[in-house]
C-alpha positions as a printed Julia matrix, in Angstrom:
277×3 Matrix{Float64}:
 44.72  105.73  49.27
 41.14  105.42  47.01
 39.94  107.26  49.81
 42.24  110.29  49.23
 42.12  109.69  45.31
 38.42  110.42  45.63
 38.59  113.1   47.8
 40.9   115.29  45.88
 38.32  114.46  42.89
 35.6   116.14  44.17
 37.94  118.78  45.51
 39.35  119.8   42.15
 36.24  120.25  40.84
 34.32  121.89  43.89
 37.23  123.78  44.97
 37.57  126.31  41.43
 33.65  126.89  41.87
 34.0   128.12  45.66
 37.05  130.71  44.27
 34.8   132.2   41.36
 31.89  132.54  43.86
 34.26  134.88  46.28
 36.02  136.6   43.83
 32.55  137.8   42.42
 31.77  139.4   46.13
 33.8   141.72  46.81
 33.87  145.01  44.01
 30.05  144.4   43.08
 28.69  147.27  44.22
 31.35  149.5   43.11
 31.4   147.69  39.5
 27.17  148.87  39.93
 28.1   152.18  40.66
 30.51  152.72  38.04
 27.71  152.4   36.04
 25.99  155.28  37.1
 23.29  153.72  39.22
 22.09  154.95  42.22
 22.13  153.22  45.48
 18.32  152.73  45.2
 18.7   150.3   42.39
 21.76  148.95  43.36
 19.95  148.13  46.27
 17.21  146.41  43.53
 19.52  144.25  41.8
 21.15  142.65  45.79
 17.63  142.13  46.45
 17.29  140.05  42.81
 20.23  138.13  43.76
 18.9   137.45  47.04
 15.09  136.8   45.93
 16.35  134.19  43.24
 18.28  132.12  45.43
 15.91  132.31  48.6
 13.15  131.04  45.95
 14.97  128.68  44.65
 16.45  126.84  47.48
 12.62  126.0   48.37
 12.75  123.75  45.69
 16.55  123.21  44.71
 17.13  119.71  46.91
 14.01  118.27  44.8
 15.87  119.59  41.26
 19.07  118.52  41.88
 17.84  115.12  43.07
 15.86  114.94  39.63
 17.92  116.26  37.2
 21.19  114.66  38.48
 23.67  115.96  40.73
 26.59  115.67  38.12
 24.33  117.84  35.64
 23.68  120.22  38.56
 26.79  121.08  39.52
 27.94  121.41  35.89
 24.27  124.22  35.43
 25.53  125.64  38.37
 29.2   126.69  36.59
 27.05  127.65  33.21
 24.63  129.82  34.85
 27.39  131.45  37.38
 29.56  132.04  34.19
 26.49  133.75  32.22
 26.04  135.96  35.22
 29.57  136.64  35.58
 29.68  138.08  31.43
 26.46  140.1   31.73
 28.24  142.36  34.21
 29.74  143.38  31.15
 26.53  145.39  29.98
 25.33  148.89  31.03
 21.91  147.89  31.1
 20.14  147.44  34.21
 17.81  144.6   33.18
 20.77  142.67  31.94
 22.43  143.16  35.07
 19.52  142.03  37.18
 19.05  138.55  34.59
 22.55  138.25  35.75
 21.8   138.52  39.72
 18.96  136.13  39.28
 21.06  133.86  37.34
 23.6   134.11  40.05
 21.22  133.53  42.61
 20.3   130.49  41.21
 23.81  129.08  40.05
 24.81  129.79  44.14
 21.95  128.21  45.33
 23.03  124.95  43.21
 26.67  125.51  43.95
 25.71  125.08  47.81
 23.29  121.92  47.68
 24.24  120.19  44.36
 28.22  119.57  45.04
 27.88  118.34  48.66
 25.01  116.02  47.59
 26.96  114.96  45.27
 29.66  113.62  47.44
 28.13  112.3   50.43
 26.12  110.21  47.59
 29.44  109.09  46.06
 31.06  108.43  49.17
 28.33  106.35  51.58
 26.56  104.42  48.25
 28.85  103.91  45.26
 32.51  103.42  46.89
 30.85  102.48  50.48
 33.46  104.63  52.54
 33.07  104.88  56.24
 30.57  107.45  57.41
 33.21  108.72  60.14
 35.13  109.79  56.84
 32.98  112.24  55.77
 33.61  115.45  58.24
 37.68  115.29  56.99
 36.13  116.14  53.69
 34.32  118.91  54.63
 36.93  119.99  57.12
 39.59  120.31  54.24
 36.56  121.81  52.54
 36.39  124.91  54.93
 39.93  125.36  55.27
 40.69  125.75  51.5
 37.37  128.02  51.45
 39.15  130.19  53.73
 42.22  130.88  52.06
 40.2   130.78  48.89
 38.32  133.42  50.06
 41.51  135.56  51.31
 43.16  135.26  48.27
 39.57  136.49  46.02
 39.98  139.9   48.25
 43.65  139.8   47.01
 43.1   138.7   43.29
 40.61  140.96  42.98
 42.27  144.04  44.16
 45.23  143.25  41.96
 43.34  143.08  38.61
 41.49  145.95  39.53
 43.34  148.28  41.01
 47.34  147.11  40.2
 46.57  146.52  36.86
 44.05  149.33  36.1
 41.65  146.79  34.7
 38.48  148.06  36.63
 35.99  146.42  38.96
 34.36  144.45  36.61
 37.59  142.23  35.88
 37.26  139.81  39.19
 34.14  139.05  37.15
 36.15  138.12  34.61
 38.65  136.01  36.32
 36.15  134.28  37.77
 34.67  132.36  34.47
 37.87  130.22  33.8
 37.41  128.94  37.05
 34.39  127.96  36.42
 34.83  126.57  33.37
 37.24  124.55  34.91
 35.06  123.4   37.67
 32.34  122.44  35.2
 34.15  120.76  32.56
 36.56  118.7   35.79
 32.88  117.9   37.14
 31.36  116.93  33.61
 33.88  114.82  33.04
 35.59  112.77  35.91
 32.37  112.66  37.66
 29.53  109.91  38.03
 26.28  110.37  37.89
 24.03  109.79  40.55
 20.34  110.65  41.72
 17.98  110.99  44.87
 14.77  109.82  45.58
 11.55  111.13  43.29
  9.49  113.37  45.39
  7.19  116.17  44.79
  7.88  119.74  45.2
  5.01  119.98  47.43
  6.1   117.17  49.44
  9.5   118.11  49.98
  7.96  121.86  51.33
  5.75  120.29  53.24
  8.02  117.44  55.16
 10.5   120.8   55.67
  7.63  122.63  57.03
  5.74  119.71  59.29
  9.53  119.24  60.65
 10.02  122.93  61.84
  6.47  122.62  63.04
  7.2   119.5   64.8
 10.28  120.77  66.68
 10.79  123.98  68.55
 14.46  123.97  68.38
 14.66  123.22  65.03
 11.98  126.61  63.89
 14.2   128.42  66.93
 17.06  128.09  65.23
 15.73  128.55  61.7
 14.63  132.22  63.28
 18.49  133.0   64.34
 19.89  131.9   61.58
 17.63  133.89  59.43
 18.63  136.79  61.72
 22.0   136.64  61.09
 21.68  136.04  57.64
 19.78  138.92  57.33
 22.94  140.93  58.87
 25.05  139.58  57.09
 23.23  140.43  53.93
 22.72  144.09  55.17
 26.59  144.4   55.74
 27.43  142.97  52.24
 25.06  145.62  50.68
 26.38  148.66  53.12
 30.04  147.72  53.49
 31.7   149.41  50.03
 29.87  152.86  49.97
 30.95  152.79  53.73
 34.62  151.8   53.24
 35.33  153.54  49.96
 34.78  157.52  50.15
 37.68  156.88  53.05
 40.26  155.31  50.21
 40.28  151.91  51.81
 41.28  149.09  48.97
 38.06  147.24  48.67
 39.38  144.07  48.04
 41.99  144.26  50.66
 39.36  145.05  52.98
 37.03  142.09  52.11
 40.55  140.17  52.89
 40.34  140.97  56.25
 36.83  140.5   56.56
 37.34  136.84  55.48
 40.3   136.37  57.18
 38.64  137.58  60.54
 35.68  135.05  59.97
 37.97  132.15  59.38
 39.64  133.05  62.7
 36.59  133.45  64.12
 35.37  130.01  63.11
 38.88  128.05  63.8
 38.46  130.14  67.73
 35.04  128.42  68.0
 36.29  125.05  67.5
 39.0   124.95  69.4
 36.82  126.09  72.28
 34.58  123.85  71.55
 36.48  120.86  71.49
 39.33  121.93  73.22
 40.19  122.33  77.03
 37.67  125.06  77.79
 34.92  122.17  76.13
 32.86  125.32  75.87
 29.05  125.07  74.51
 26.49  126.44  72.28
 23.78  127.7   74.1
């Protein structure tokens, strides 16, 4: 029973912060064109998103372990809400401050949170270890549905109720807010170990160095990061001279992952005990 007390803890306060992040993907580039720019520097504010968090994430484990992990998850809500308002303005260097600031609020929302938990759970209430995957099982299955239902939510306020692309923008900030203010204030603190920036890079880089597999699969990850990244820019102006709803299409493109991902498990722990090559 602590056990599960705990766990739905962190969940209702990681949980809102995973729903504003999807509901922010998919009418982006048609809020961008609806304000007159051209795919060219569309394509320029992406790429700021993109930069942001790639640069960041060099040095975000080091940060969060300085600053706090409570206090980074709560930044993380602050600077995803400030991004989320400035797609409110016409102006394109507004909107790119807002994808750097997104960049950088995702890049926290993905290290910060878990760090957070497996801190809480192995070294403050000294759970099993063995416990820690049914967290981040539940984790993936609500982030499923949570991303279903963004497509959904966001095609609804847009669309149904006439209020225009920019409103799943919108909807996302009380979900922040919530996932900030839950976090700021049911959470503990808690900290990693002191360590230069340099350090940190350099351990990373000695250890893909070090290992073949480990800079092999660094490459093919990056590769399919890279398509993935491609897709999300390419996908609307694709989909949307044809009529297609937007956000029911990025419905089904979650939907399809998360079956895709629940098919993998099962054959890889299932009968078939198939394997990774």
């Amino acid at each position: 029973p602590a056990f599960r007390r705990f766990q739905w803890e962190f969940l209702l306060g990681y949980l809102p912060a995973l729903a504003a992040d999807w509901l922010q993907g998919p009418l982006l580039f048609q809020l961008l064109h609806s304000r007159g720019f051209l795919r060219s520097q569309i394509a320029a504010l992406y790429s700021c998103g993109f930069a942001s968090n790639v640069a960041f994430g060099l040095i975000s484990g080091v940060f969060v372990d300085r600053l706090g992990r409570k206090k980074s998850c709560v930044l993380s809500s602050g600077l995803c809400s400030v991004s989320c308002l400035l797609q409110l303005s016409r102006d394109f260097l507004a909107l790119a401050v807002g994808r750097v600031l997104a960049g950088l609020g995702t890049s926290l929302l993905f290290s910060a949170f878990e760090s957070w938990y497996i801190h809480e759970h192995l070294e403050r209430h000294d759970f099993p270890a063995e416990w820690v995957p049914d967290t981040f099982t539940r984790v993936a299955l609500w982030n499923s549905g949570l991303a279903v239902a963004a497509g959904l939510v966001a095609e609804l306020v847009a669309e149904w109720l006439v209020l225009g692309p920019v409103a799943p923008f919108l909807v996302a900030v009380p979900f922040l807010a919530l996932s900030g203010i839950f976090a700021g204030k049911n959470w503990d603190e808690n900290y990693g170990k002191s360590r230069s920036c340099g350090k940190a890079c350099g351990e990373g880089l000695r250890g893909l160095v070090s290992d073949p597999r480990a800079l092999l699969l660094g490459l093919v990850q990056a590769l399919v990061e890279s398509i993935l990244l491609i897709f999300a820019f390419l996908w609307t102006p694709v989909l949307e001279p044809h009529g297609i709803p937007l956000g029911i299409a990025f419905s089904g493109f979650t939907a399809a992952s998360a079956v895709g991902s629940a098919l993998f498990r099962r054959g890889v722990t299932g009968r078939l005990r198939l394997q990774p090559l």
